[in-house]
N, C-alpha and C positions, 0 to 999 in steps of 0.2 A: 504494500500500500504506500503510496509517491505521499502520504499525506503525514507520512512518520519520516524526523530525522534522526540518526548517531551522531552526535559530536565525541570529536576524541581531538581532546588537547595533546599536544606533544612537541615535546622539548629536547631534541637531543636524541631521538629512538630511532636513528637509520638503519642500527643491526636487527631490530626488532621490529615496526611499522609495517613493513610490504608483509608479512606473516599476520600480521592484525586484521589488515585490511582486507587480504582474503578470506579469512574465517569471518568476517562479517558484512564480505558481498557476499557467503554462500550462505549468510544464515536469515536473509531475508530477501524482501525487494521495499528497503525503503534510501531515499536519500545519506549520502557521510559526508559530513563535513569535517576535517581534519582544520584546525584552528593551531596553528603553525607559531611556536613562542619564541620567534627569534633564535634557532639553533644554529649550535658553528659548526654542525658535520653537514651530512649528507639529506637529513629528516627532508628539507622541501624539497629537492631536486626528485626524490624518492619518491615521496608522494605526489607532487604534480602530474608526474608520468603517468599515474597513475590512473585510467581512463576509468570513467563513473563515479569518481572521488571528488567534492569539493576541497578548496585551500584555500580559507585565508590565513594569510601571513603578516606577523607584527613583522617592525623594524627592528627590533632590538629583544630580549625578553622582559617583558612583561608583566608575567606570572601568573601562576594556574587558576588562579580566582578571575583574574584579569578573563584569560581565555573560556573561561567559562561562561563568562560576563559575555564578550564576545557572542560566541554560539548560541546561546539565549536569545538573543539580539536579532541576530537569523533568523531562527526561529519562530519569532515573531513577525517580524517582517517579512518575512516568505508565506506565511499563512499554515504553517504547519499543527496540528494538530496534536499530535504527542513527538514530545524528542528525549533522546536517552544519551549518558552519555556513561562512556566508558575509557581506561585509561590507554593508551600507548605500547605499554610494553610487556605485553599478554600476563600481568596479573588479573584481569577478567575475562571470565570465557565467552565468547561473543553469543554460540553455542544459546542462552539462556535471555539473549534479546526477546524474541517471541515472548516467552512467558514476561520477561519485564513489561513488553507493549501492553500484553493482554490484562497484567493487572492492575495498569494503569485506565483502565479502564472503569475501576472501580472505585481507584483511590486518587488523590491529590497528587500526591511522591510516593512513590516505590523504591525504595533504597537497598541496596542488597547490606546482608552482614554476614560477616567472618566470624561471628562469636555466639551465631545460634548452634543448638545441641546438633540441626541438621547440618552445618554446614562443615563441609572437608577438609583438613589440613592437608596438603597436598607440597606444602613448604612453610614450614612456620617462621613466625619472626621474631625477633629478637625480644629477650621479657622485657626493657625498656619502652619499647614501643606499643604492648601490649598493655604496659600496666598504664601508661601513660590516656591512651584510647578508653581506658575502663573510668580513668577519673575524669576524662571530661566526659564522657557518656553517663556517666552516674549524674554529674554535676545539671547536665541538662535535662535527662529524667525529671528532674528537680523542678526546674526551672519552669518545663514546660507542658509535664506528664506524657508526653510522647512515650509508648512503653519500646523504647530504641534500643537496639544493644550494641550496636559500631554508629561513631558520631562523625566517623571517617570516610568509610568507603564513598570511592569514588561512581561507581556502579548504581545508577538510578534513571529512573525513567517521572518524565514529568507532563503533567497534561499545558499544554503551554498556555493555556487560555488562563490559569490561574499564577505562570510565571509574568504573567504582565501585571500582576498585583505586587509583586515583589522589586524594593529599589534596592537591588546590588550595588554593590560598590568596593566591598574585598577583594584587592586585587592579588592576596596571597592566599598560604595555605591553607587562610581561617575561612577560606569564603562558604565551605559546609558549616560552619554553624554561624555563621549571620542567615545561610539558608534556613535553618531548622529554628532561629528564634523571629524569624518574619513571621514563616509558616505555622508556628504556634498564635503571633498575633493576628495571622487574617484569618485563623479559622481552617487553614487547610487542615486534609485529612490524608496522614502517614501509614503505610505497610511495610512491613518489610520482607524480605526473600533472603533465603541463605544461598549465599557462594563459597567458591572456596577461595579457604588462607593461600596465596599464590604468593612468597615471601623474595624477591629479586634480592640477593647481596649487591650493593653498589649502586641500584637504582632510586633511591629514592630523593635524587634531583632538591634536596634542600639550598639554598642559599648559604652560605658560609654562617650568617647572624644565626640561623636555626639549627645547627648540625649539633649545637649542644640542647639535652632534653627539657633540662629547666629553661633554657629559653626560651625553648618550641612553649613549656608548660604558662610562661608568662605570656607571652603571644596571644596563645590559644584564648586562655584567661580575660583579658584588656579584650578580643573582640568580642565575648560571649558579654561583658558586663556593661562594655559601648554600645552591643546592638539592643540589648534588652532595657538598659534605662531607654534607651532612642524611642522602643517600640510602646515603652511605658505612658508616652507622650501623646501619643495618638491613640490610645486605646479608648472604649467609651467609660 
Protein backbone atom coordinates (compact mmCIF):
# COMPACT_ATOMS: atom_id res chain seq x y z
CA UNK A 1 0.00 0.00 0.00
CA UNK A 2 1.86 3.54 -1.66
CA UNK A 3 -0.04 5.04 1.22
CA UNK A 4 2.59 3.77 4.20
CA UNK A 5 6.01 5.19 4.44
CA UNK A 6 9.65 3.57 6.37
CA UNK A 7 11.85 6.05 7.38
CA UNK A 8 15.36 4.96 8.30
CA UNK A 9 17.75 7.47 9.47
CA UNK A 10 21.24 6.68 8.87
CA UNK A 11 24.49 7.83 9.72
CA UNK A 12 27.55 6.28 8.71
CA UNK A 13 25.97 2.56 7.73
CA UNK A 14 27.48 1.94 4.18
CA UNK A 15 28.62 -1.78 5.23
CA UNK A 16 25.26 -2.29 6.58
CA UNK A 17 22.23 -0.01 4.59
CA UNK A 18 22.11 -1.81 0.98
CA UNK A 19 21.28 -5.38 3.20
CA UNK A 20 18.57 -3.19 5.06
CA UNK A 21 17.16 -1.89 2.35
CA UNK A 22 16.57 -5.03 0.65
CA UNK A 23 14.83 -6.80 3.50
CA UNK A 24 12.44 -4.01 3.54
CA UNK A 25 11.76 -3.71 -0.29
CA UNK A 26 10.97 -7.44 0.12
CA UNK A 27 8.85 -7.09 3.07
CA UNK A 28 6.26 -4.97 1.71
CA UNK A 29 5.12 -2.51 -1.10
CA UNK A 30 5.19 0.70 0.75
CA UNK A 31 7.35 3.82 0.02
CA UNK A 32 11.58 4.25 2.01
CA UNK A 33 12.74 7.19 2.69
CA UNK A 34 16.39 6.91 3.88
CA UNK A 35 16.93 10.43 5.75
CA UNK A 36 20.69 10.65 5.06
CA UNK A 37 22.72 12.41 8.50
CA UNK A 38 25.47 13.98 6.91
CA UNK A 39 27.82 10.78 6.74
CA UNK A 40 31.62 10.78 5.71
CA UNK A 41 31.62 7.01 4.10
CA UNK A 42 29.91 5.74 1.56
CA UNK A 43 25.89 5.77 3.22
CA UNK A 44 24.56 8.39 0.28
CA UNK A 45 26.26 7.26 -2.67
CA UNK A 46 24.81 3.75 -1.54
CA UNK A 47 21.60 4.53 -1.18
CA UNK A 48 20.84 6.81 -3.84
CA UNK A 49 21.64 4.01 -6.34
CA UNK A 50 19.45 2.66 -4.89
CA UNK A 51 16.34 2.41 -7.27
CA UNK A 52 12.69 2.65 -5.37
CA UNK A 53 14.42 4.38 -2.36
CA UNK A 54 13.82 7.97 -1.36
CA UNK A 55 17.05 10.20 0.18
CA UNK A 56 17.09 13.08 1.80
CA UNK A 57 20.37 14.22 2.79
CA UNK A 58 21.60 16.88 5.47
CA UNK A 59 24.76 18.86 4.85
CA UNK A 60 26.42 18.01 7.75
CA UNK A 61 25.13 15.78 10.74
CA UNK A 62 22.55 16.67 12.39
CA UNK A 63 21.35 14.19 14.46
CA UNK A 64 18.99 11.38 14.92
CA UNK A 65 16.07 13.27 16.59
CA UNK A 66 16.85 15.92 13.95
CA UNK A 67 16.35 13.02 11.16
CA UNK A 68 13.56 11.82 12.50
CA UNK A 69 12.14 15.20 12.65
CA UNK A 70 12.83 15.35 9.09
CA UNK A 71 10.97 12.11 7.92
CA UNK A 72 8.00 13.12 9.99
CA UNK A 73 7.90 16.07 7.94
CA UNK A 74 7.45 13.85 4.79
CA UNK A 75 5.32 12.29 5.97
CA UNK A 76 3.14 14.61 6.30
CA UNK A 77 3.53 16.54 3.51
CA UNK A 78 3.30 13.69 1.16
CA UNK A 79 -0.03 12.76 2.60
CA UNK A 80 0.99 9.41 3.89
CA UNK A 81 -1.01 7.77 6.19
CA UNK A 82 0.87 5.58 8.49
CA UNK A 83 4.80 5.62 8.58
CA UNK A 84 7.21 3.44 10.53
CA UNK A 85 10.42 3.86 11.06
CA UNK A 86 13.33 1.69 11.72
CA UNK A 87 17.20 1.85 12.20
CA UNK A 88 20.17 1.58 9.67
CA UNK A 89 22.04 -1.02 10.72
CA UNK A 90 20.00 -4.36 10.89
CA UNK A 91 19.37 -4.07 14.70
CA UNK A 92 15.54 -4.25 13.41
CA UNK A 93 14.10 -6.90 11.45
CA UNK A 94 12.20 -5.37 8.66
CA UNK A 95 10.64 -8.89 8.47
CA UNK A 96 7.83 -7.42 11.37
CA UNK A 97 6.91 -4.10 9.36
CA UNK A 98 3.48 -5.65 8.21
CA UNK A 99 2.52 -6.43 11.68
CA UNK A 100 3.85 -2.94 12.99
CA UNK A 101 1.46 -1.22 9.99
CA UNK A 102 -1.32 -3.56 10.82
CA UNK A 103 -1.31 -2.46 14.57
CA UNK A 104 -1.18 0.73 13.83
CA UNK A 105 -4.19 0.45 12.80
CA UNK A 106 -5.44 0.22 16.18
CA UNK A 107 -3.25 2.29 18.17
CA UNK A 108 -1.62 5.86 18.02
CA UNK A 109 2.20 4.40 18.30
CA UNK A 110 3.30 1.09 18.03
CA UNK A 111 6.67 0.91 19.59
CA UNK A 112 8.50 -2.30 19.41
CA UNK A 113 10.52 -3.48 22.95
CA UNK A 114 13.41 -5.53 23.71
CA UNK A 115 12.54 -6.03 27.38
CA UNK A 116 9.02 -7.92 26.85
CA UNK A 117 9.01 -11.68 28.21
CA UNK A 118 8.31 -12.38 24.36
CA UNK A 119 10.87 -10.69 22.86
CA UNK A 120 14.53 -12.42 21.71
CA UNK A 121 17.83 -11.90 22.67
CA UNK A 122 19.54 -12.74 19.63
CA UNK A 123 22.63 -10.27 20.95
CA UNK A 124 22.47 -8.68 24.18
CA UNK A 125 23.85 -5.59 25.25
CA UNK A 126 25.81 -4.24 27.56
CA UNK A 127 24.31 -4.07 31.46
CA UNK A 128 25.02 -0.30 31.35
CA UNK A 129 22.97 0.35 28.76
CA UNK A 130 20.33 -1.93 29.83
CA UNK A 131 20.03 -0.79 33.20
CA UNK A 132 20.39 2.80 32.11
CA UNK A 133 16.83 2.09 29.57
CA UNK A 134 15.15 0.54 32.79
CA UNK A 135 15.56 3.90 34.65
CA UNK A 136 14.34 6.08 32.39
CA UNK A 137 11.45 3.73 31.30
CA UNK A 138 10.44 3.37 34.88
CA UNK A 139 10.91 7.01 35.36
CA UNK A 140 8.34 7.78 32.43
CA UNK A 141 5.83 4.92 33.43
CA UNK A 142 5.71 7.47 36.05
CA UNK A 143 5.24 10.30 34.59
CA UNK A 144 2.82 9.34 32.17
CA UNK A 145 1.21 5.77 32.95
CA UNK A 146 2.20 4.58 29.54
CA UNK A 147 2.54 0.68 30.76
CA UNK A 148 6.03 0.83 28.31
CA UNK A 149 8.81 -1.33 28.84
CA UNK A 150 11.81 0.11 26.25
CA UNK A 151 11.68 4.07 26.33
CA UNK A 152 14.36 3.59 23.41
CA UNK A 153 13.76 1.54 20.75
CA UNK A 154 13.82 2.96 17.63
CA UNK A 155 11.21 0.44 15.86
CA UNK A 156 7.78 2.12 15.62
CA UNK A 157 5.18 2.79 13.57
CA UNK A 158 2.84 5.90 13.71
CA UNK A 159 -0.48 6.91 12.31
CA UNK A 160 0.61 10.28 10.91
CA UNK A 161 -2.58 12.02 11.16
CA UNK A 162 -1.86 12.27 14.85
CA UNK A 163 2.15 13.03 14.25
CA UNK A 164 0.80 16.54 13.02
CA UNK A 165 -0.38 17.16 16.76
CA UNK A 166 3.19 16.74 17.85
CA UNK A 167 5.86 19.80 17.89
CA UNK A 168 9.20 18.09 17.79
CA UNK A 169 12.18 19.76 18.10
CA UNK A 170 14.83 17.14 19.68
CA UNK A 171 17.21 17.03 17.56
CA UNK A 172 19.39 14.34 19.48
CA UNK A 173 19.07 11.05 21.01
CA UNK A 174 16.31 12.22 23.49
CA UNK A 175 13.94 12.91 20.75
CA UNK A 176 11.89 9.28 21.92
CA UNK A 177 10.97 10.74 24.97
CA UNK A 178 9.90 14.38 24.17
CA UNK A 179 7.81 11.64 21.64
CA UNK A 180 6.28 9.75 24.56
CA UNK A 181 5.65 12.92 26.90
CA UNK A 182 3.80 14.94 23.98
CA UNK A 183 1.97 11.76 23.27
CA UNK A 184 0.94 11.29 26.93
CA UNK A 185 -0.36 15.17 26.66
CA UNK A 186 -2.41 14.91 23.54
CA UNK A 187 -4.06 11.85 24.48
CA UNK A 188 -2.55 9.53 22.14
CA UNK A 189 -2.96 5.85 22.45
CA UNK A 190 0.51 3.52 22.87
CA UNK A 191 1.04 -0.48 22.16
CA UNK A 192 3.74 -2.05 22.14
CA UNK A 193 5.20 -5.27 20.01
CA UNK A 194 8.39 -7.27 21.11
CA UNK A 195 11.41 -7.53 18.82
CA UNK A 196 14.47 -8.72 19.25
CA UNK A 197 17.76 -7.44 21.51
CA UNK A 198 19.94 -7.15 18.05
CA UNK A 199 23.16 -5.64 20.27
CA UNK A 200 25.87 -4.12 17.27
CA UNK A 201 29.47 -3.77 19.32
CA UNK A 202 30.79 -0.38 17.98
CA UNK A 203 27.41 0.86 16.57
CA UNK A 204 25.87 2.89 18.47
CA UNK A 205 26.93 6.25 16.70
CA UNK A 206 26.87 8.56 20.07
CA UNK A 207 28.42 11.91 19.89
CA UNK A 208 31.69 12.13 21.96
CA UNK A 209 29.56 14.45 24.85
CA UNK A 210 27.36 11.09 25.26
CA UNK A 211 29.61 8.10 25.14
CA UNK A 212 29.83 8.51 28.86
CA UNK A 213 26.59 6.95 30.61
CA UNK A 214 25.93 9.41 33.39
CA UNK A 215 25.94 11.85 30.76
CA UNK A 216 23.62 10.19 28.38
CA UNK A 217 21.75 9.67 32.00
CA UNK A 218 21.69 13.68 32.59
CA UNK A 219 20.70 14.30 28.94
CA UNK A 220 18.08 11.95 28.99
CA UNK A 221 16.87 13.41 32.23
CA UNK A 222 16.82 17.64 31.27
CA UNK A 223 14.80 16.52 28.13
CA UNK A 224 12.07 14.31 29.92
CA UNK A 225 11.67 17.26 32.72
CA UNK A 226 11.92 20.26 29.71
CA UNK A 227 9.21 18.51 27.70
CA UNK A 228 6.89 17.80 30.59
CA UNK A 229 6.90 21.14 32.42
CA UNK A 230 6.40 22.58 28.42
CA UNK A 231 3.58 20.11 28.06
CA UNK A 232 2.29 21.15 31.74
CA UNK A 233 1.46 24.48 30.02
CA UNK A 234 -0.88 23.63 27.79
CA UNK A 235 -2.77 21.12 29.22
CA UNK A 236 -6.45 21.92 30.26
Amino acid sequence: MRDRLVIIPAYNEEPLIGQVLERVLASGPWDILVVEDGSTDGTFEKVSSRRGVGVLRHSGRLGYGRSLIDGFRHAVARGYRLAATIDGDQQHEPELLPRFFGEAEEADIVSGSRYLQESPVKADAPHERKSLNAVITDYLRTLTGFAITDAFCGYKAYRVEKLKSLRLSEEGYGLPLQVWIQAWAHGLTVRELPVSLIYLEGRNNFIPELEDPVARYRYYMDVIKREFTRCLTFLP
